[in-house]
C-alpha positions as CSV (number, residue, x, y, z in Angstrom):
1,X,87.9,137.5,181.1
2,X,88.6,140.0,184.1
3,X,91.9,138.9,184.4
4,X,92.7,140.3,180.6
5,X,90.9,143.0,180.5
6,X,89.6,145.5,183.0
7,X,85.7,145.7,181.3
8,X,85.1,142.7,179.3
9,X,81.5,143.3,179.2
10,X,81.9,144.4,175.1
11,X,82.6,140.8,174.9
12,X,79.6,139.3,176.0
13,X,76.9,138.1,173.2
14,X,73.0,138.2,175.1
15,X,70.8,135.2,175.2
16,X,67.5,137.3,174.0
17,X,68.1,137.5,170.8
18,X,66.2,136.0,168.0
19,X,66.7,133.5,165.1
20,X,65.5,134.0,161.9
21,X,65.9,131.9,158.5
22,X,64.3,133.1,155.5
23,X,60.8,131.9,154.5
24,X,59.7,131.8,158.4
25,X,56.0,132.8,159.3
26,X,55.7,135.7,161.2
27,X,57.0,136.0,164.7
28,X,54.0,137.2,166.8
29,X,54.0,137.4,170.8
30,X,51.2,137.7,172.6
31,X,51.3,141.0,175.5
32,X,50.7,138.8,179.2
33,X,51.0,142.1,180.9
34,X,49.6,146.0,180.1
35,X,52.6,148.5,179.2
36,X,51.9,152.4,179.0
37,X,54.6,153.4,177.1
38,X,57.4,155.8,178.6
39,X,59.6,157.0,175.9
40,X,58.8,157.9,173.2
41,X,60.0,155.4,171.0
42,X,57.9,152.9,172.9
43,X,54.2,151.6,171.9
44,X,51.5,150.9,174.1
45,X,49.7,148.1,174.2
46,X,46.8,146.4,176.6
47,X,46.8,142.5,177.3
48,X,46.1,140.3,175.1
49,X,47.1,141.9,172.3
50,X,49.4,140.5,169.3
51,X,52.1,142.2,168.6
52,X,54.5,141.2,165.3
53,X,58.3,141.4,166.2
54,X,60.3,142.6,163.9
55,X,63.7,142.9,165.6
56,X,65.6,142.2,168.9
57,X,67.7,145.2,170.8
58,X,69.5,143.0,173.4
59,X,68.3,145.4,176.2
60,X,65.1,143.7,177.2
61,X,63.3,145.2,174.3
62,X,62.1,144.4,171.1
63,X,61.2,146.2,167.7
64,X,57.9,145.6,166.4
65,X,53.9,146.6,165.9
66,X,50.5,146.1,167.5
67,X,48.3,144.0,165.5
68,X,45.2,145.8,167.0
69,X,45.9,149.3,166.6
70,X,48.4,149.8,164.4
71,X,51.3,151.5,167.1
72,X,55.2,150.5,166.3
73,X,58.2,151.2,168.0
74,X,59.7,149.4,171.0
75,X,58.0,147.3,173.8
76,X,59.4,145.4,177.0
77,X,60.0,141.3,176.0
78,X,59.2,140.4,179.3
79,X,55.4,141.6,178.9
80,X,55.0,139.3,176.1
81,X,54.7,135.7,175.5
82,X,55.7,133.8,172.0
83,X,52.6,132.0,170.2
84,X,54.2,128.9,169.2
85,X,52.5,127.5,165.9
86,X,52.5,124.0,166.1
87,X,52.7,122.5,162.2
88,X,51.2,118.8,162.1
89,X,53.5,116.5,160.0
90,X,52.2,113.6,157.8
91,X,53.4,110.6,159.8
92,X,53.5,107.3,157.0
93,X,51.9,104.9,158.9
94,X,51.9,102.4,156.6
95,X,55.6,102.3,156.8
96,X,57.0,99.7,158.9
97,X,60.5,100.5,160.6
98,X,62.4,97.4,162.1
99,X,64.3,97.5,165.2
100,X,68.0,96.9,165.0
């Protein structure tokens, strides 16, 4: 891409963002790390805390709110973990399947 064009980084699509589909639960993280909030379009939050995304902003940050008090804006990604709901399927086992 260099070779074409002298900045090619307009090109470039991030790996941070997020997938949605409609009629998914809510995405919630979980803060692993403390942030005091710098600008001011940022949120503090203290660890532990759930936060509901709401948006990605390909920069390392994310839109969303604080579960626990109520604060929205945007927060550092990398402070947060994903809570990963784990759905338990109905398995059939009454159903035999043969081996081909």
């Amino acid at each position: 891409m260099q070779q074409r064009v002298v900045d090619g980084a307009w090109r470039v699509q991030p790996l941070d963002d997020v997938y949605y589909f409609g009629g998914q639960n809510a995405h919630n993280q979980r803060a692993a790390v403390s942030h005091e909030a710098i600008w001011p379009n940022e949120f503090s939050f203290q660890r532990g805390d759930v936060i509901g995304t709401e948006g990605n902003h390909w920069d390392g940050f994310s839109k969303g709110s604080d579960k626990s008090n109520g604060q929205s804006g945007l927060y550092p990604t990398y402070k947060t973990e994903e809570i990963v709901n784990i759905a338990k399927m109905y398995t059939y086992p009454d159903v035999k399947v043969q081996d081909n």
